[in-house]
C-alpha positions as CSV (number, residue, x, y, z in Angstrom):
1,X,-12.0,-5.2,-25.7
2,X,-11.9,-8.6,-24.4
3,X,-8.0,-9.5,-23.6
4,X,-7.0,-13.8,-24.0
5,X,-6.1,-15.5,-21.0
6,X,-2.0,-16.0,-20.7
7,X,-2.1,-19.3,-18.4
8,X,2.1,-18.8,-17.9
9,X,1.0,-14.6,-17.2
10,X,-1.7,-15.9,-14.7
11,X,-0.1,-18.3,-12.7
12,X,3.2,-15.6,-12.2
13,X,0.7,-13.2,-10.4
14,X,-1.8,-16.1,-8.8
15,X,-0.9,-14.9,-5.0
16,X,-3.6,-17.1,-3.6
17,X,-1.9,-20.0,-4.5
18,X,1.8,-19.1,-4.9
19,X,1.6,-20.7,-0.8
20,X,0.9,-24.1,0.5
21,X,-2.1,-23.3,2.4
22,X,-3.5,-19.6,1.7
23,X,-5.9,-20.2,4.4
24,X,-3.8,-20.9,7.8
25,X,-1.7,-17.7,6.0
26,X,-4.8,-15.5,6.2
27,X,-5.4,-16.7,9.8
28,X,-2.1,-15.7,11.1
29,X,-2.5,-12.2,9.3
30,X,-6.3,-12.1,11.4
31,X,-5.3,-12.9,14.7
32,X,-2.1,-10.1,14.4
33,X,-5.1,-7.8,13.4
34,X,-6.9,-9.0,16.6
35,X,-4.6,-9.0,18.6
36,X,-4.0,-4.9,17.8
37,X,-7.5,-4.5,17.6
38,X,-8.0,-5.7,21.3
39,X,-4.7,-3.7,22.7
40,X,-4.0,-0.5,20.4
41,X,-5.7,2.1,21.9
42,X,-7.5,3.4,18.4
43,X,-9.9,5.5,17.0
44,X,-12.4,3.4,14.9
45,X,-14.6,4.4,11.6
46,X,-13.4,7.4,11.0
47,X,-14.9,8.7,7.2
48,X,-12.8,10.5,5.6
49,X,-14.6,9.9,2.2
50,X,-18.2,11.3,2.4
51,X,-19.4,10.3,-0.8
52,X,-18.5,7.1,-0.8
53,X,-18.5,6.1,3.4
54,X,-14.7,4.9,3.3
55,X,-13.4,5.1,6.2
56,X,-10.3,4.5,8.4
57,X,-8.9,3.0,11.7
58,X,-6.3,5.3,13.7
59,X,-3.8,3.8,15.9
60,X,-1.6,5.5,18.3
61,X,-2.6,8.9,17.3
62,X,-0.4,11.3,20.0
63,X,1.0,15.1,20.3
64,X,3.5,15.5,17.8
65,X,3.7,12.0,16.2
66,X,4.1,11.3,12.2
67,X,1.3,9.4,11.2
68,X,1.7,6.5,8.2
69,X,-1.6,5.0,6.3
70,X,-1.8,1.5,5.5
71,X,-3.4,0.8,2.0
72,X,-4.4,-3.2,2.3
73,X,-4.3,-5.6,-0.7
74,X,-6.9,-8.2,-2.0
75,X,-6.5,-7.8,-5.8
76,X,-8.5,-4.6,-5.2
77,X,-11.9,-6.8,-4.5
78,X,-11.5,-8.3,-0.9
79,X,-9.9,-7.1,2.7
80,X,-10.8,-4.7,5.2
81,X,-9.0,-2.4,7.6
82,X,-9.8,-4.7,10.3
83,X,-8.0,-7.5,8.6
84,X,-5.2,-5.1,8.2
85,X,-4.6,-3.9,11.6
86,X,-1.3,-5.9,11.9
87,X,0.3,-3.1,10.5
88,X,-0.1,-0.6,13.3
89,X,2.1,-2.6,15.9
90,X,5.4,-2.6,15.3
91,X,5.1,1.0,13.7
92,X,3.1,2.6,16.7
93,X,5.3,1.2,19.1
94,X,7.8,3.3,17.6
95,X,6.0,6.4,18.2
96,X,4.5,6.6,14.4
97,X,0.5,6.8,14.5
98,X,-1.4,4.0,11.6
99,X,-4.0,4.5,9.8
100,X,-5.3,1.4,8.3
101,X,-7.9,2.4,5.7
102,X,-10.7,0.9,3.7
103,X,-11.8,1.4,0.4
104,X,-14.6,0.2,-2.2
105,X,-13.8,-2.8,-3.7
106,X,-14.2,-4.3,-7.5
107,X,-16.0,-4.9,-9.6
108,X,-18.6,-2.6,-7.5
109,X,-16.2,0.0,-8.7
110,X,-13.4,0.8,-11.2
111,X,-9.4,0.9,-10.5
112,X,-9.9,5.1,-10.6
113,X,-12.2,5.3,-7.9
114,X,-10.2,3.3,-5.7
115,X,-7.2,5.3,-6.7
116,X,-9.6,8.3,-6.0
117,X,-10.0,7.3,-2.6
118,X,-7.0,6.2,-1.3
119,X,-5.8,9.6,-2.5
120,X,-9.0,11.6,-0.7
121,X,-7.7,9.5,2.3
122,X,-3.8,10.8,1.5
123,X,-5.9,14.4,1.7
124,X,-8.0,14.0,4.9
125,X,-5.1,13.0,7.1
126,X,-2.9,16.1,5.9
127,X,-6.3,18.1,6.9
128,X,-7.7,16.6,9.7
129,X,-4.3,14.6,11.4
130,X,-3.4,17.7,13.1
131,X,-7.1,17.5,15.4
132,X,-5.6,14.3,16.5
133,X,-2.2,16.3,17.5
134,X,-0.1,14.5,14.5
135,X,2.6,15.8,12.8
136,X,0.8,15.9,8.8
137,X,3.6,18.0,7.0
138,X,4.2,14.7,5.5
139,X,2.2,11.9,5.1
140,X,3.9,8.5,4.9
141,X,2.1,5.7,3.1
142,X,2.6,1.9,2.4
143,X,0.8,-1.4,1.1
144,X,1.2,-4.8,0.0
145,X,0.3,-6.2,-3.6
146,X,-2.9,-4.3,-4.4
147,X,-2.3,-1.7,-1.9
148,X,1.3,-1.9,-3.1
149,X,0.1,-1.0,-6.6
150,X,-2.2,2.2,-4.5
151,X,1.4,3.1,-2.8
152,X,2.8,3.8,-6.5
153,X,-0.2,5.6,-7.4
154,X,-0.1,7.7,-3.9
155,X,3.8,8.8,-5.0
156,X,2.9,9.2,-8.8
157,X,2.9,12.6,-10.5
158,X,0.5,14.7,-11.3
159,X,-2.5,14.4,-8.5
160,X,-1.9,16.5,-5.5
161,X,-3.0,19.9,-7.0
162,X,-6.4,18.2,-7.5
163,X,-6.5,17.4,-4.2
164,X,-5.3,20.7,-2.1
165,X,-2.1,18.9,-1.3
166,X,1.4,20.0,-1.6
167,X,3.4,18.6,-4.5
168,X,5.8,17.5,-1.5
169,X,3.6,15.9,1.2
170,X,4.3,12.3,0.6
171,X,7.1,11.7,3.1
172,X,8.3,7.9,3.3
173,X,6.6,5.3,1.2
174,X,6.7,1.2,1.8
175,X,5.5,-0.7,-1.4
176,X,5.4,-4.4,-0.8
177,X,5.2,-7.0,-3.5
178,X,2.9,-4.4,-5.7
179,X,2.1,-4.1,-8.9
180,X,3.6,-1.4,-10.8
181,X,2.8,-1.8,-14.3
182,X,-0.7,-3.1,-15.0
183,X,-0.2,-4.3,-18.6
184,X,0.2,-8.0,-17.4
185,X,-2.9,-8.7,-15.6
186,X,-5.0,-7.8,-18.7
187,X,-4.3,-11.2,-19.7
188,X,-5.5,-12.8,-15.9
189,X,-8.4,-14.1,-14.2
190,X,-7.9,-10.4,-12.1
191,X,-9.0,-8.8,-15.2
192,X,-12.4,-10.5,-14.8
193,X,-13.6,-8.2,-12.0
194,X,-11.4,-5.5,-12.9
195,X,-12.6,-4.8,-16.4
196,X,-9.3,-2.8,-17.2
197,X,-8.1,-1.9,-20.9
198,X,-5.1,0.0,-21.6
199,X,-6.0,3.2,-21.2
200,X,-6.3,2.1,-17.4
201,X,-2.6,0.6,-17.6
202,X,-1.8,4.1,-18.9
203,X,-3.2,5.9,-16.4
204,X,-2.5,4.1,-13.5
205,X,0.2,1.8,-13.7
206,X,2.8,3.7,-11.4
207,X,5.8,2.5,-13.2
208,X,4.7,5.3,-15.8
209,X,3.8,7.8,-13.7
210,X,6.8,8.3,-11.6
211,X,8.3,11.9,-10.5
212,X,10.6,13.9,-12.4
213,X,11.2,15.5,-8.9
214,X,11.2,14.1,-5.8
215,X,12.2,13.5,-1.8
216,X,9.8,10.8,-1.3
217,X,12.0,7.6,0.2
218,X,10.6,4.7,-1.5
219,X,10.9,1.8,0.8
220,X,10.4,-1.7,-1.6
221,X,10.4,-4.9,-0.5
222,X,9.3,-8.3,-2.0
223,X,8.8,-12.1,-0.4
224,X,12.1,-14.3,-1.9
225,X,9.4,-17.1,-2.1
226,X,7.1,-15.0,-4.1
227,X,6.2,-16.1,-8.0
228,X,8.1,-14.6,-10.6
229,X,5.0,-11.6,-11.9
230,X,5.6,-10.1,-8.4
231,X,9.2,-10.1,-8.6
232,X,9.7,-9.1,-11.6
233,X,7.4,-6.0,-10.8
234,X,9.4,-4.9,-7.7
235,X,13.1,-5.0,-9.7
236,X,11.1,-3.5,-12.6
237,X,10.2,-0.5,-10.3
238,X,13.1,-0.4,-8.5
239,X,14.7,0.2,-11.7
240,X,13.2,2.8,-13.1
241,X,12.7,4.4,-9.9
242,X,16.5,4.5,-9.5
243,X,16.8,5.6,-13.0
244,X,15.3,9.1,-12.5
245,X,17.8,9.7,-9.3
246,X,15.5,8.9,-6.8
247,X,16.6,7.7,-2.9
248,X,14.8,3.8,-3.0
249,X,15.8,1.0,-1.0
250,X,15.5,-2.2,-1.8
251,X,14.9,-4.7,1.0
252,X,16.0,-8.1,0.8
253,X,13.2,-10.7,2.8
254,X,14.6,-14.1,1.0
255,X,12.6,-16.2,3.6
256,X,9.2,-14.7,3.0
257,X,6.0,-15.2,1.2
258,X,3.1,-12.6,-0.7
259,X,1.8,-12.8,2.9
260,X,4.2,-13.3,5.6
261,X,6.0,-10.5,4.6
262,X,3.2,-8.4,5.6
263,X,2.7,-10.1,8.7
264,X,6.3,-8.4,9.9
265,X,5.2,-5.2,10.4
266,X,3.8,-6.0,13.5
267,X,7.1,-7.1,15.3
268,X,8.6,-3.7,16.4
269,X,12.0,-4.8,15.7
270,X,11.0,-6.3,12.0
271,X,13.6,-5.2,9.6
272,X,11.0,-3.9,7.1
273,X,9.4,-1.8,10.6
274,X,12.8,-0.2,11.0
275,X,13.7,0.7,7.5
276,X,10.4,2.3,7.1
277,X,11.4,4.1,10.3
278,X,14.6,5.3,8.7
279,X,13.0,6.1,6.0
280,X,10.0,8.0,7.8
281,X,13.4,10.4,9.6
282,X,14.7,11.5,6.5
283,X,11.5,13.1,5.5
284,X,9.8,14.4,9.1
């Protein structure tokens, strides 16, 4: 089923051009991924997906340390873990091991096998963290936009049997400017390399998939200068999140943008860095 264009839906969730110059944005996010790249020590291309090759980046890995994967965004099509490295800074400085992960990219492949994968990669960390001398009784997880929507489906219900995993091994969770319901972006130009229809939306919009039960501590955060799709899907979340009884906090970044925010996480002292932290000590 072919779904009609919504120009007013389309512009709410166009990312790319919700900032003045999307380009020098992307730069700054690269050289923060250099930058850890070039002084993290790290342990590149490790596959943790043999059927399909994915593999991830692990920073700081040390005895004892809680280790938190990085999902990145790109409207599920673009990115790469080495474009995403500026999220192990801040957090490894703080004695939390990164792993920055990639995963296939649309319209190669659908929505499911990505959510497939990021969850396989959820898997291989609680199996194989613990060669690297991490602390894996809980895994803590986080992403922006795409990889915010692959955060709500890493803490959705109903997966972790499938996978070998405790019902209660997500720990902390950091969902930034995601997309939590995917009804909307049926009607954008997303929909033309992600061919969804709404049995995807029910499947694997978190917003309809969240816990009964849970300790997870949802960490969300969106850019004040965002458009109005993404912030309406963060308050939407938060809501209903809330609504079941659920510990979430809600962090306020008035001054940011879909992609600055992101950039944060590698300051150590970044107010998103710490209350992932926090959130990270409740659940180790």
């Amino acid at each position: 089923m072919d779904f009609p264009l919504d120009p007013k839906i389309d512009y709410d969730f166009n990312a790319r051009e919700s900032v003045a110059d999307f380009d020098a944005e992307y730069s700054k996010l690269l050289a923060l991924s250099d930058r850890a790249l070039a002084t993290l020590p790290c342990q590149r291309n490790l596959v943790f997906d043999n059927e399909s090759g994915a593999a991830l980046d692990l920073f700081g890995a040390a005895s004892g340390r809680p280790v938190f994967l990085w999902i990145h965004g790109g409207y599920w099509r673009i990115g790469t873990k080495e474009g995403n490295a500026f999220a192990a800074p801040g957090l490894v400085a703080n004695d939390v091991a990164v792993a920055v992960m990639d995963y296939s990219l649309a319209p190669a492949v659908s929505l499911e096998q990505i959510v497939h994968e990021v969850r396989t990669a959820v898997g291989w960390l609680y199996r194989e963290g613990p060669s690297y001398g991490l602390d894996t009784a809980k895994i803590h997880v986080g992403g922006s936009s795409a990889g915010g929507h692959l955060t709500g489906a890493v803490i959705a219900e109903g997966w972790r049997a499938d996978y070998g995993l405790p019902d209660d091994v997500i720990g902390a969770a950091l969902a930034l400017s995601g997309i939590y319901d995917l009804e909307p972006l049926l009607h954008t130009q997303v929909n033309g390399w992600m061919n969804m229809d709404m049995g995807t939306v029910a499947a694997l919009s978190p917003i309809r998939h969240i816990p009964e039960r849970t300790k997870t501590q949802l960490v969300l955060s969106v850019g004040g200068q965002e458009r109005d799709g993404f912030l309406r899907e963060t308050a939407a979340y938060h809501d209903a999140w809330k609504a079941r009884g659920h510990t979430v906090d809600l962090v306020d970044m008035p001054d940011h943008n879909h992609f600055d925010i992101t950039g944060t996480l590698a300051d150590p002292d970044a107010k998103l860095v710490q209350r992932t932290l926090e959130a990270i000590r409740r659940r180790s």
